[in-house]
mmJSON file of the N, C-alpha and C atoms, coordinates in Angstrom:
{"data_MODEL":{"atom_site":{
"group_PDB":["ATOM","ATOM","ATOM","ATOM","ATOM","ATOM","ATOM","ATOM","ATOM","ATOM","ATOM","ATOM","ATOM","ATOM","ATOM","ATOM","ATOM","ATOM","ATOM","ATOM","ATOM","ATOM","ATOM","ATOM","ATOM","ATOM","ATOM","ATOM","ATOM","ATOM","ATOM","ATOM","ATOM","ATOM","ATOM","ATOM","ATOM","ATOM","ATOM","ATOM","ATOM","ATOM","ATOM","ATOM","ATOM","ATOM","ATOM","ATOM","ATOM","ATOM","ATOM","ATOM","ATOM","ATOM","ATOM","ATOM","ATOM","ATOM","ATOM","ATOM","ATOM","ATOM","ATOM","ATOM","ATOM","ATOM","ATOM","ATOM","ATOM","ATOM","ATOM","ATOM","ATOM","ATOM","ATOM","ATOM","ATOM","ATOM","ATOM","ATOM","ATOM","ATOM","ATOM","ATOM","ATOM","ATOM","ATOM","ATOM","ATOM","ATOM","ATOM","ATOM","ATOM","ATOM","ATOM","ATOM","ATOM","ATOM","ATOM","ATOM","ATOM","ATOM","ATOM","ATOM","ATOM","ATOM","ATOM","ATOM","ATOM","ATOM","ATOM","ATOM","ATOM","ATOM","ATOM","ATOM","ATOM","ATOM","ATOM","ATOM","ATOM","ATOM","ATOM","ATOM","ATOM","ATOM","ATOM","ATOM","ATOM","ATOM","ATOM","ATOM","ATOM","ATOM","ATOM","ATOM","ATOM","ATOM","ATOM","ATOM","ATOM","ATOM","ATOM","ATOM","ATOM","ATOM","ATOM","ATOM","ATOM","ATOM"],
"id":[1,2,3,4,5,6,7,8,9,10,11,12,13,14,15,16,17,18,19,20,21,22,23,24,25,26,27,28,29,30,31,32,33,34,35,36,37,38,39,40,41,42,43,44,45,46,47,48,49,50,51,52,53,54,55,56,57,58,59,60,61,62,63,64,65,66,67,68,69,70,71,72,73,74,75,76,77,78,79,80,81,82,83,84,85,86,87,88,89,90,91,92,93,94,95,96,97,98,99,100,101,102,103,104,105,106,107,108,109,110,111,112,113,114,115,116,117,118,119,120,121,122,123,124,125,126,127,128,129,130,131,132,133,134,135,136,137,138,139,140,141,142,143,144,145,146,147,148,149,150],
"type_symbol":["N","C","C","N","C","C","N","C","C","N","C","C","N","C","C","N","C","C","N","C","C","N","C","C","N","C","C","N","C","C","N","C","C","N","C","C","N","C","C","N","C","C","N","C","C","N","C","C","N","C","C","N","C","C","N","C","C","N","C","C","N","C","C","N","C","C","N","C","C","N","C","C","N","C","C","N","C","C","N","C","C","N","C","C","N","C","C","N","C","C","N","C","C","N","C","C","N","C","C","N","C","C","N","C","C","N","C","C","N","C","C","N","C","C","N","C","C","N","C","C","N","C","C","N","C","C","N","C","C","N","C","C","N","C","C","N","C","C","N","C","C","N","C","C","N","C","C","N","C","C"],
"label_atom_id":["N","CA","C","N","CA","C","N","CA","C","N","CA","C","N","CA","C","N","CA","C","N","CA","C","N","CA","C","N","CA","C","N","CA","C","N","CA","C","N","CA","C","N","CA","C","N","CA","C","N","CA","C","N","CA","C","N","CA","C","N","CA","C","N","CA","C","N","CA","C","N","CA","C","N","CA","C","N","CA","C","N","CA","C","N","CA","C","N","CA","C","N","CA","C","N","CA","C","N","CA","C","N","CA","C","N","CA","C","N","CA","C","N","CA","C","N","CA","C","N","CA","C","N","CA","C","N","CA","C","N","CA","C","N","CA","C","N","CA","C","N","CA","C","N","CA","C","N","CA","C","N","CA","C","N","CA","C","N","CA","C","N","CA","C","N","CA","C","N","CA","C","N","CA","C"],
"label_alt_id":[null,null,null,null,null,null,null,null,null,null,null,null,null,null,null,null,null,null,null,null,null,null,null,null,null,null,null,null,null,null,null,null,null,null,null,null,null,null,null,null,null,null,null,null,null,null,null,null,null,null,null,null,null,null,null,null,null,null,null,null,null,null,null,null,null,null,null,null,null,null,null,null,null,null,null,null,null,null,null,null,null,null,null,null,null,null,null,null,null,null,null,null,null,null,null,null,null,null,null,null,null,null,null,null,null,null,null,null,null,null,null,null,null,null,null,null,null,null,null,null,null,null,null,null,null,null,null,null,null,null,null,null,null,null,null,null,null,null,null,null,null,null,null,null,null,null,null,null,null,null],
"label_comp_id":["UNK","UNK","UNK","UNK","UNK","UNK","UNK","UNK","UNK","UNK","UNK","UNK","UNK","UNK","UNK","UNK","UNK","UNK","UNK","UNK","UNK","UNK","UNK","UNK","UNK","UNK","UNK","UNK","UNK","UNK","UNK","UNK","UNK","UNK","UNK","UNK","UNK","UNK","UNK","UNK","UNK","UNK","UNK","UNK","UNK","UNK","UNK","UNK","UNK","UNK","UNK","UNK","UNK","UNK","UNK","UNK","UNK","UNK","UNK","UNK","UNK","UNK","UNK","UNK","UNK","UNK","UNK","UNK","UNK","UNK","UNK","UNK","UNK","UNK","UNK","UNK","UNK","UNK","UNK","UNK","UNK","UNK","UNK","UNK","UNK","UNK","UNK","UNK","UNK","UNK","UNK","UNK","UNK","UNK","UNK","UNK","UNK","UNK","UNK","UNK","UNK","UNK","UNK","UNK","UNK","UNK","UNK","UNK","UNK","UNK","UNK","UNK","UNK","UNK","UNK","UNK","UNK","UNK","UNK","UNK","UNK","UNK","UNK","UNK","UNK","UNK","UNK","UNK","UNK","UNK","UNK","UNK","UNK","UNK","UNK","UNK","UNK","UNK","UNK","UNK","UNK","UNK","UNK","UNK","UNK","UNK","UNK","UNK","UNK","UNK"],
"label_asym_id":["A","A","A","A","A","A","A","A","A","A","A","A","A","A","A","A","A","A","A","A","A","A","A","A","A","A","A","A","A","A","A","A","A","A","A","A","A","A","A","A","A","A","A","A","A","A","A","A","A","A","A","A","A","A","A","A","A","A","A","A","A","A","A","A","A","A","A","A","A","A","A","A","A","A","A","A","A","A","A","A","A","A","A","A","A","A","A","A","A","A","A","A","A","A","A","A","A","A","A","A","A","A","A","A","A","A","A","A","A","A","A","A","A","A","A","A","A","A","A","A","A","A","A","A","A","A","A","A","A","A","A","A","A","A","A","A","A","A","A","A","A","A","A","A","A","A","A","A","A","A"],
"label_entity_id":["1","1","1","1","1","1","1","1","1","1","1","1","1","1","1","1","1","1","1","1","1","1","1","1","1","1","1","1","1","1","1","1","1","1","1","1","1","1","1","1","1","1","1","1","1","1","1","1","1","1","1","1","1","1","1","1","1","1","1","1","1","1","1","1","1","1","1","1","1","1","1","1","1","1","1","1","1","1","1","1","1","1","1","1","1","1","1","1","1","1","1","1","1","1","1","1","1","1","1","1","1","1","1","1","1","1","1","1","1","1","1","1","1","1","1","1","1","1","1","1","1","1","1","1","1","1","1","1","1","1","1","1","1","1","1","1","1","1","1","1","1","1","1","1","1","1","1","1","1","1"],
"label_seq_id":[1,1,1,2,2,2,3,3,3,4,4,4,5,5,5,6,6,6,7,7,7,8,8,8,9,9,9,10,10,10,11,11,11,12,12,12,13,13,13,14,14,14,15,15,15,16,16,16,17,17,17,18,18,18,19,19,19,20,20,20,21,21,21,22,22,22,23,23,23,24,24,24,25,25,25,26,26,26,27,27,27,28,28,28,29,29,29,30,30,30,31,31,31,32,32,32,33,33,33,34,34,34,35,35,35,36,36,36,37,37,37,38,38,38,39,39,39,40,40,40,41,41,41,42,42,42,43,43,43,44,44,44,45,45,45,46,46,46,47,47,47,48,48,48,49,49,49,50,50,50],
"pdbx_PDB_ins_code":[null,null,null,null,null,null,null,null,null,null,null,null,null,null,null,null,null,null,null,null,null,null,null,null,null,null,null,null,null,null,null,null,null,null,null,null,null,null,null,null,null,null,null,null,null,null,null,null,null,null,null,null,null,null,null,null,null,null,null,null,null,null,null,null,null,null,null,null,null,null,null,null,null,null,null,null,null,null,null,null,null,null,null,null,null,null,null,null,null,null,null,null,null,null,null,null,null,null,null,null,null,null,null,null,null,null,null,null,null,null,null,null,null,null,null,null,null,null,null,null,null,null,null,null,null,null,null,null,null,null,null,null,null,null,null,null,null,null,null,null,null,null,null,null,null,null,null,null,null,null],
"Cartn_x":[-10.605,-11.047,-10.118,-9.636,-8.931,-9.209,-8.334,-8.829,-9.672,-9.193,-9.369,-11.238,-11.659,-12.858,-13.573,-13.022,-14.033,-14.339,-13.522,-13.793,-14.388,-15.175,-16.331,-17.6,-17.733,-19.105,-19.742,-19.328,-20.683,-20.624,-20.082,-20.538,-21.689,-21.671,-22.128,-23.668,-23.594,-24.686,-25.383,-24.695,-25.894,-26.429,-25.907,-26.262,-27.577,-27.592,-28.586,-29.77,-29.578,-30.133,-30.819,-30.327,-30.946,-32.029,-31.261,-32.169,-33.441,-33.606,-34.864,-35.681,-34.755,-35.594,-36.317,-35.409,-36.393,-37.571,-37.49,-38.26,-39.511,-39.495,-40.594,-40.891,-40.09,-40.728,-40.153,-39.538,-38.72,-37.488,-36.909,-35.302,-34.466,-34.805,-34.021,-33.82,-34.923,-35.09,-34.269,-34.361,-33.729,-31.865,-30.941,-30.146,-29.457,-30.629,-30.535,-29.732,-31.097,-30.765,-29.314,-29.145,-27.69,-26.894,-26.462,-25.681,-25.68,-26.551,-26.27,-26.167,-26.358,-26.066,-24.693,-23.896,-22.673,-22.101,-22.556,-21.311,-21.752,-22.712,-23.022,-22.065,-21.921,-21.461,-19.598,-19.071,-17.834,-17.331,-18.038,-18.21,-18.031,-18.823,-19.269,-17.409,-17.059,-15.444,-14.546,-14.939,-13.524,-13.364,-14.288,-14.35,-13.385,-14.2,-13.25,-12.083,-11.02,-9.659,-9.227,-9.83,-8.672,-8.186],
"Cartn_y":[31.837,31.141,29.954,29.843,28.59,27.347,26.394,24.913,24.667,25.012,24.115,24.615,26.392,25.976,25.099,25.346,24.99,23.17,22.403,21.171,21.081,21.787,21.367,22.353,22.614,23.157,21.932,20.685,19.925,19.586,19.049,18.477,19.254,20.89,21.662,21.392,21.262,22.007,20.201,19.156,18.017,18.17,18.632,19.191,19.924,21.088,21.495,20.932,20.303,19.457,18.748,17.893,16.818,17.647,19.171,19.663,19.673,20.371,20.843,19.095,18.132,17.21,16.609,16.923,16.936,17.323,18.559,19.999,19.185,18.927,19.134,17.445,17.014,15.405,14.537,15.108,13.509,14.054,13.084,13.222,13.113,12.355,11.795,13.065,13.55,14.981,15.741,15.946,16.967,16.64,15.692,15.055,15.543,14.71,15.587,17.322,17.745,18.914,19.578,19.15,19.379,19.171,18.432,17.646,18.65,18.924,20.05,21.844,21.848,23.17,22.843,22.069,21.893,22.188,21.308,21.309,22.448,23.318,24.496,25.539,25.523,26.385,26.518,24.956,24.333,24.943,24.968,25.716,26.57,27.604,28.918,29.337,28.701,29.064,29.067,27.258,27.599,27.722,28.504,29.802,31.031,31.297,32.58,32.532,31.263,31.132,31.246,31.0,30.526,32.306],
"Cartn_z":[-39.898,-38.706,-38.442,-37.014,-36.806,-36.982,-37.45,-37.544,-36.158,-35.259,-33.898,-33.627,-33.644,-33.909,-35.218,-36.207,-37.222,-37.117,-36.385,-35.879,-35.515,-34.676,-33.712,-34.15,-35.681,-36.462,-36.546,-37.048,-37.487,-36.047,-35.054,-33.992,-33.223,-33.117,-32.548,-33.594,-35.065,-35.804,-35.086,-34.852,-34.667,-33.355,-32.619,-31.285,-31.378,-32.139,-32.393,-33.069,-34.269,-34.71,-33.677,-33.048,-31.74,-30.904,-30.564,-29.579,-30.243,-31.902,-32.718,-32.635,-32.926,-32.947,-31.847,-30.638,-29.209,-29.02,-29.201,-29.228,-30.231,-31.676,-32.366,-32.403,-31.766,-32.026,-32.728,-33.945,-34.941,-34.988,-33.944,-33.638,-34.888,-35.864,-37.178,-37.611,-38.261,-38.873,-38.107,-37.315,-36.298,-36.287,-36.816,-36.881,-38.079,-39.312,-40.843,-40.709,-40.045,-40.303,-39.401,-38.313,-37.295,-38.459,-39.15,-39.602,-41.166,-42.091,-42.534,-42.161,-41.249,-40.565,-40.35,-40.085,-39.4,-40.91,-41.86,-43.177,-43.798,-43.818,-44.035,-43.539,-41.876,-41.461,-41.901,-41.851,-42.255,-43.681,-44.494,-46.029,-45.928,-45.366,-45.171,-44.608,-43.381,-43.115,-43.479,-44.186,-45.247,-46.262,-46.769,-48.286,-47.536,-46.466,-45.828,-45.606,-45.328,-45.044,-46.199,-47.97,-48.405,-49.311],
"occupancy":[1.0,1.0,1.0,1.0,1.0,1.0,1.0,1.0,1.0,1.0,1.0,1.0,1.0,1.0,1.0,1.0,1.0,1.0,1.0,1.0,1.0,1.0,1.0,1.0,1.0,1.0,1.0,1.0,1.0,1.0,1.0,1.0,1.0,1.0,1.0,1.0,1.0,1.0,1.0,1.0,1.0,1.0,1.0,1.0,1.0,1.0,1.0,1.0,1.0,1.0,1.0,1.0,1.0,1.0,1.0,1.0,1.0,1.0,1.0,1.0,1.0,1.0,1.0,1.0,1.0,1.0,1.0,1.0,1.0,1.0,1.0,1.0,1.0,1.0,1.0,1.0,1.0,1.0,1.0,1.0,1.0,1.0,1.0,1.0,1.0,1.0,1.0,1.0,1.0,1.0,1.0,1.0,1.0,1.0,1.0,1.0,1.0,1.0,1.0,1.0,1.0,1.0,1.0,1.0,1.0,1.0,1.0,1.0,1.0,1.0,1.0,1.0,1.0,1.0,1.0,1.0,1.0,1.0,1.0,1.0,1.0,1.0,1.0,1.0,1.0,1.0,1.0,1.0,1.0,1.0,1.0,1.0,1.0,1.0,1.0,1.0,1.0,1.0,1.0,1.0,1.0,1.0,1.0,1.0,1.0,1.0,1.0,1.0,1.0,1.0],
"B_iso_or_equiv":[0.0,0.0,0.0,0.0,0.0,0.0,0.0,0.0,0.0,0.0,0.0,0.0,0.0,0.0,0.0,0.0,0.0,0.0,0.0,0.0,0.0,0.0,0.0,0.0,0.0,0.0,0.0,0.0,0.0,0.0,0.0,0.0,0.0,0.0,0.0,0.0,0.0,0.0,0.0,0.0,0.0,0.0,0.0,0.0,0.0,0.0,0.0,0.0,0.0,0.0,0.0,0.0,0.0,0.0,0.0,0.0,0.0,0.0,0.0,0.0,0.0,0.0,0.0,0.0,0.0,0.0,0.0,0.0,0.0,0.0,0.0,0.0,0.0,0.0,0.0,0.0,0.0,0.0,0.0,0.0,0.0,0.0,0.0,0.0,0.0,0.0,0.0,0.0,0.0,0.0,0.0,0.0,0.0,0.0,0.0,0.0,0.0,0.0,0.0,0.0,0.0,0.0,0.0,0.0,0.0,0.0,0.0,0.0,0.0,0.0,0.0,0.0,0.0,0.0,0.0,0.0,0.0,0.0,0.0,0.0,0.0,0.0,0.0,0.0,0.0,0.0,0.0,0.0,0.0,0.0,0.0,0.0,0.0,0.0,0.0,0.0,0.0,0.0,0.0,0.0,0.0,0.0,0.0,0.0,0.0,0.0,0.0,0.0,0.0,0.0],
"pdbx_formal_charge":[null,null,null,null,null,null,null,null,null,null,null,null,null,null,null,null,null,null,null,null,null,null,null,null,null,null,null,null,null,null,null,null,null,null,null,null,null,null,null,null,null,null,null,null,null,null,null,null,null,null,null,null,null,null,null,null,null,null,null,null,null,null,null,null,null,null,null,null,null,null,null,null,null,null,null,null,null,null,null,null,null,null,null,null,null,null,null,null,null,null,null,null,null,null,null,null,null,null,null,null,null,null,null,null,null,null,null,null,null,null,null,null,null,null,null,null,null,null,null,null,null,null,null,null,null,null,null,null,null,null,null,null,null,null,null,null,null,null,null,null,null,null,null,null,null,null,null,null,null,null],
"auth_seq_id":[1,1,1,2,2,2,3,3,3,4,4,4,5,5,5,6,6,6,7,7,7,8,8,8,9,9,9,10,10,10,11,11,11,12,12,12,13,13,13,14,14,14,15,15,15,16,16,16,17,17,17,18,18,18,19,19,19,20,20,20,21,21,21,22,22,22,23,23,23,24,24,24,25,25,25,26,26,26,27,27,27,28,28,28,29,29,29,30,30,30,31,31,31,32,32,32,33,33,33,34,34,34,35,35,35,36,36,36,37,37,37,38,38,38,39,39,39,40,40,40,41,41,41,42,42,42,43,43,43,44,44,44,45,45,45,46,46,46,47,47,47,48,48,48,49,49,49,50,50,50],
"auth_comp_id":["UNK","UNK","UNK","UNK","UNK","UNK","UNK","UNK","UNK","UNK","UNK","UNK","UNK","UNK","UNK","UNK","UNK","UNK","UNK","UNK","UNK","UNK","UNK","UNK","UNK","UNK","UNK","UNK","UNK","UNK","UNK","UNK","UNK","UNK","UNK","UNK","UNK","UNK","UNK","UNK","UNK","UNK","UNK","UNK","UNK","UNK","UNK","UNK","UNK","UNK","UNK","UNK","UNK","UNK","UNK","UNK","UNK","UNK","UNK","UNK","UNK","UNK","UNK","UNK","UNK","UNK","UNK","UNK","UNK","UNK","UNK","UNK","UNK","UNK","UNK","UNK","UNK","UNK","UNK","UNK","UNK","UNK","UNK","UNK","UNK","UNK","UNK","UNK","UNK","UNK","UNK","UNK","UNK","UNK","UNK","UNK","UNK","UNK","UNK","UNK","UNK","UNK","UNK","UNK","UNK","UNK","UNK","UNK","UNK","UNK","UNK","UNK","UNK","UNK","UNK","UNK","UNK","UNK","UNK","UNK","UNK","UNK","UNK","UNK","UNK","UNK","UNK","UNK","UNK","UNK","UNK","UNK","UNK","UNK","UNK","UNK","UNK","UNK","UNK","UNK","UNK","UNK","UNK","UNK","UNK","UNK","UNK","UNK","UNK","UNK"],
"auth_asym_id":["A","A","A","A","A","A","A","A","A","A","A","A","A","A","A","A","A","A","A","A","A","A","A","A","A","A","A","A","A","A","A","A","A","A","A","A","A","A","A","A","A","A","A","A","A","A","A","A","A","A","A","A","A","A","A","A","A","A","A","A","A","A","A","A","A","A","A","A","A","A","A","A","A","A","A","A","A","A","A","A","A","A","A","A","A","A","A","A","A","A","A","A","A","A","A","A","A","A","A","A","A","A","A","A","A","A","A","A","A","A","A","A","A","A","A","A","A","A","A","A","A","A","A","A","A","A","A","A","A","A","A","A","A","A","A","A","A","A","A","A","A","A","A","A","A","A","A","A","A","A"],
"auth_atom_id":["N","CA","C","N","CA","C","N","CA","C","N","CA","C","N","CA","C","N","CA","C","N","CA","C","N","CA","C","N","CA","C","N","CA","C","N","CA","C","N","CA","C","N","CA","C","N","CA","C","N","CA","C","N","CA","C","N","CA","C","N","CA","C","N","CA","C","N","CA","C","N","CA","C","N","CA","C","N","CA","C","N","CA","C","N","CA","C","N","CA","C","N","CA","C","N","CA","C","N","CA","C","N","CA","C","N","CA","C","N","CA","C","N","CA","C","N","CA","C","N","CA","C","N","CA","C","N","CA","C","N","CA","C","N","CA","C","N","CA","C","N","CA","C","N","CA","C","N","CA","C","N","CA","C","N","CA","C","N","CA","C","N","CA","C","N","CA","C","N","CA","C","N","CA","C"],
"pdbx_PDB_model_num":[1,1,1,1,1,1,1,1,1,1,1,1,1,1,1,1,1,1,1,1,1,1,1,1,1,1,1,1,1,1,1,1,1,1,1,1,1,1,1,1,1,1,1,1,1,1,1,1,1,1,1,1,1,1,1,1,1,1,1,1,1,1,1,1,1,1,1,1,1,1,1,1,1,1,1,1,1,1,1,1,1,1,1,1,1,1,1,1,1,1,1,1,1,1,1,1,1,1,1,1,1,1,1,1,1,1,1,1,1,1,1,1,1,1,1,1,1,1,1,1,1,1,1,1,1,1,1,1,1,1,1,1,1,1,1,1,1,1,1,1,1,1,1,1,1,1,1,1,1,1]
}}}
């Protein structure tokens, strides 16, 4: 996977994050979790490059 997407995994995973925390009420939480979905997903890619 290219550098140029994998830059914008955690930004995207807090994005999401924010929306869930919209959605269910505690924005923080909802932040937490963006924010490990992002370095989750970041991991997850660059195991696959090397």
């Amino acid at each position: 996977m290219s550098i140029r997407f994998r830059k914008y995994l955690i930004p995207a995973g807090v994005l999401v994050g924010l929306l869930t925390g919209f959605y269910t009420g505690n924005v923080r939480e909802g932040i937490f979790i963006g924010i490990g979905l992002g370095l989750m997903a970041w991991g997850v890619t660059s195991k696959k490059d090397q």
